[in-house]
C-alpha positions in Angstrom: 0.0 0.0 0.0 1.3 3.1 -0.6 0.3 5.8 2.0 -2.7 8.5 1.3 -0.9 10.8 3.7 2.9 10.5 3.9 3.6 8.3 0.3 5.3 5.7 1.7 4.6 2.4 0.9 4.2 -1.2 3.1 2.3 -4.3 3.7 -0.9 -4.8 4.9 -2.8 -8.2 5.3 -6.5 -9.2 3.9 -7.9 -12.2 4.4 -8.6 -14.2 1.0 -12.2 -13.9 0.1 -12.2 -17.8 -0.9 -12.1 -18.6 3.2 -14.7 -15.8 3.9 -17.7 -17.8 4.9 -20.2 -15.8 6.3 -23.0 -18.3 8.0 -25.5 -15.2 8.3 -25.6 -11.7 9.3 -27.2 -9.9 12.2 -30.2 -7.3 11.4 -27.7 -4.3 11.2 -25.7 -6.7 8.5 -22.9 -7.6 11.3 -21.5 -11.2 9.9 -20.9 -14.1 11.4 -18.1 -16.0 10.4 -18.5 -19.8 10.0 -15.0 -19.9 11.1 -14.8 -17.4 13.8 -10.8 -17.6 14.1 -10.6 -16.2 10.2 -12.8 -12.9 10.8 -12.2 -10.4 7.6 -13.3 -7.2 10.2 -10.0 -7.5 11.5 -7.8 -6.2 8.2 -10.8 -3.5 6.8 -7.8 -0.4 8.0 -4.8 0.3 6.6 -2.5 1.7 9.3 0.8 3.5 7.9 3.6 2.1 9.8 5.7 5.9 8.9 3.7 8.5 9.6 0.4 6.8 11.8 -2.4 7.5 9.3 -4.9 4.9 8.9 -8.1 4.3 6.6 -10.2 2.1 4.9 -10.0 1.8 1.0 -13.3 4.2 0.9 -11.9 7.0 2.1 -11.2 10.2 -0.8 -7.8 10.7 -1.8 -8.7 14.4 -1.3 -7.2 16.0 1.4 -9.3 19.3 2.4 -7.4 22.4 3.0 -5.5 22.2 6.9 -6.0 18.6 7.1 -3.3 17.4 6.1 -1.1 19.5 9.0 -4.0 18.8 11.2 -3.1 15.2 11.0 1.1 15.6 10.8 0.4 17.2 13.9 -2.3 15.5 16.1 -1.2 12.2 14.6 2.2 11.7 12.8 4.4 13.6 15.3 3.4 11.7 18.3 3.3 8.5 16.0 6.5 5.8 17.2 6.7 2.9 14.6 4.9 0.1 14.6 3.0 -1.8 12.4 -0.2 -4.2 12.1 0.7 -5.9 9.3 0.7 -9.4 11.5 -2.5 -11.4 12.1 -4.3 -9.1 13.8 -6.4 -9.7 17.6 -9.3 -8.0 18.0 -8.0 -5.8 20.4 -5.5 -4.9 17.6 -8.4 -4.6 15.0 -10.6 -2.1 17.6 -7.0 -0.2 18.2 -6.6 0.2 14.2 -10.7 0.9 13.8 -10.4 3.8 16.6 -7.0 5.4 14.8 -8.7 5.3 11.3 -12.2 7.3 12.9 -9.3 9.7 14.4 -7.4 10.1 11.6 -10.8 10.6 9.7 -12.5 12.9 11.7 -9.5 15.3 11.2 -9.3 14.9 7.7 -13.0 15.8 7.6 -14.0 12.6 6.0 -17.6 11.9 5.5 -20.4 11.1 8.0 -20.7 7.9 5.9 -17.1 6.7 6.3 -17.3 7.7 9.8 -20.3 5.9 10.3 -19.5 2.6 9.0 -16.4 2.7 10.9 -18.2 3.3 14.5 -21.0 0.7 13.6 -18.0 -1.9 12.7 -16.6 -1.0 16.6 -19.7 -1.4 17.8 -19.7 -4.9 16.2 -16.0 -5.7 17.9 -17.2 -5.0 21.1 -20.0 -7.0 20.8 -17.9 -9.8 20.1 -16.5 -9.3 23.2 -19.4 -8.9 25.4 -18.4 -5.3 26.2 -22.4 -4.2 25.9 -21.2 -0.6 27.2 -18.6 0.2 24.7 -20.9 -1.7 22.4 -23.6 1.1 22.8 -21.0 3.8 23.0 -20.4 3.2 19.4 -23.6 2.7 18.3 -24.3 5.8 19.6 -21.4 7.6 17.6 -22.7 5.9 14.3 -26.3 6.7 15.0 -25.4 10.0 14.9 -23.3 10.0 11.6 -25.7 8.2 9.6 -28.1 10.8 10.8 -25.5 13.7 9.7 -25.1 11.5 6.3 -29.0 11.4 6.0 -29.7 15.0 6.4 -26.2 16.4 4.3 -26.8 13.8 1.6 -23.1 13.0 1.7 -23.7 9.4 0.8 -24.9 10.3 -2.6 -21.8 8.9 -4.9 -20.8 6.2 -2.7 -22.1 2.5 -2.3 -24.6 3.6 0.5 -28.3 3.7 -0.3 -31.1 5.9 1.4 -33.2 3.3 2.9 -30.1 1.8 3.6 -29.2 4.3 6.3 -32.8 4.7 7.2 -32.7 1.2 7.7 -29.3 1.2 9.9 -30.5 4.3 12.0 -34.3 2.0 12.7 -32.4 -0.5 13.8 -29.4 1.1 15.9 -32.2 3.4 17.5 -34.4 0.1 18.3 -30.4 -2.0 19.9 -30.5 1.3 22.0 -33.9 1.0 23.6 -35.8 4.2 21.4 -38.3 2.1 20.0 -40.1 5.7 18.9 -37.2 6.3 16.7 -36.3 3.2 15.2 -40.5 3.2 14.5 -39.7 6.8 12.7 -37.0 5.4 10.5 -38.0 1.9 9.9 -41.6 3.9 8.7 -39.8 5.7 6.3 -37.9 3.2 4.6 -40.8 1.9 3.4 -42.9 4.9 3.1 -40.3 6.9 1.0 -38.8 3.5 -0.9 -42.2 2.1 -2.5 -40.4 2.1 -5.9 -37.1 1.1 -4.9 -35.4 -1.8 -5.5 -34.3 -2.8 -2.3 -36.9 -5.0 -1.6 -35.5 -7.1 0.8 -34.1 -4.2 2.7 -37.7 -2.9 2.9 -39.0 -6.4 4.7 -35.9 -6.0 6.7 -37.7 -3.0 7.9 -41.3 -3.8 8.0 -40.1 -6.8 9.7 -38.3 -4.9 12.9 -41.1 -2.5 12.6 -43.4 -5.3 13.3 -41.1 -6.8 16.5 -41.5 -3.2 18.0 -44.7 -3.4 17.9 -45.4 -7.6 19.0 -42.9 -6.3 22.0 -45.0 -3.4 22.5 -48.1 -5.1 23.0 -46.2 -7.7 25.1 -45.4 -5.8 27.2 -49.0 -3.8 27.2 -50.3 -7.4 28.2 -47.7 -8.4 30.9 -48.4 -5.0 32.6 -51.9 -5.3 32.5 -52.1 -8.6 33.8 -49.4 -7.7 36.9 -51.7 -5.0 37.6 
């Protein structure tokens, strides 16, 4: 790889996509390895052994004025080298994920790069049972999908509309707002009647509908307590 930042170039690992066996996803598209030792999540950054930057292969080549010195700075000067090009732990892969939303955040990246990158910490730490950091990073994508949603950022890139509808519904419903995730879950298939993304669309209709069986649930459970 050769270094958006400093030019340099060096190794990086990737797992080879003949022994990436997913055996299903979760319902905010977290995948589950059939072989959980050979997880692909692990080697998504690129951290410059040089200079410290690190990114995924989405983010723009663009550097916006100041960022670049913003980075040298913040990032490259306190930087001593090391490298992750080894078979990466998790811990490693949630050190490399939290260096890449740094180093994006100061290059003024977009929400949608940011997001995907807080939703994909989010799905470390739930592979290690840490529910707070877990929600802690939910949080942080939650509210960079909602920035992507309302700038319209994502337009240009792989992301969809009802796609980040979708994601917000269902990282609002993991958090416990169950009148947000209805909101956004409501307007994937509201605003998407013409889409394509028809199975994103049951997705949604079918978490909108266990809000609402949970709902009543819990109506009935009250009502007979009382």
């Amino acid at each position: 790889m050769e270094c958006l930042l400093c030019k340099q170039t060096s190794t990086t690992k990737k797992v080879r996509s003949r022994f990436v066996k997913v055996a299903k996803y979760e319902t905010d598209f977290c995948p589950i390895y059939t072989d959980s030792s050979i997880n692909a999540l692990y080697y998504t950054i690129f951290v410059c052994p040089h200079c410290g930057f690190s990114y995924t292969e989405d983010f723009s080549r663009y550097f916006p004025p100041a960022t670049k010195e913003a980075i040298e700075e913040k990032v490259s000067s306190r930087w001593f080298p090391q490298h992750f090009s080894n078979e990466r732990s998790i811990h490693d892969a949630i050190n490399t994920y939290k260096l890449a939303s740094y180093c994006g955040a100061l290059k003024k990246e977009k929400h949608i790069i940011l997001a995907g990158i807080h939703l994909r910490i989010a799905w470390l730490y739930r592979i290690t049972q840490n529910a707070k950091q877990e929600e802690r990073f939910l949080r942080f994508a939650l509210m960079e999908y909602e920035a992507s949603y309302s700038t319209g950022d994502f337009i240009g890139t792989r992301a969809t509309e009802a796609k980040i509808l979708y994601l917000a519904g269902d990282i609002s419903r993991r958090m416990g707002n169950d009148k947000a995730a209805i909101k956004y879950f409501s307007l994937v298939f509201e605003r998407q009647k013409n889409a394509r993304e028809t199975s994103l669309i049951q997705m949604a209709r079918d978490r909108f509908q266990e809000i609402k069986h949970e709902q009543r649930s819990r109506t009935s459970t009250a009502s007979f307590i009382r």
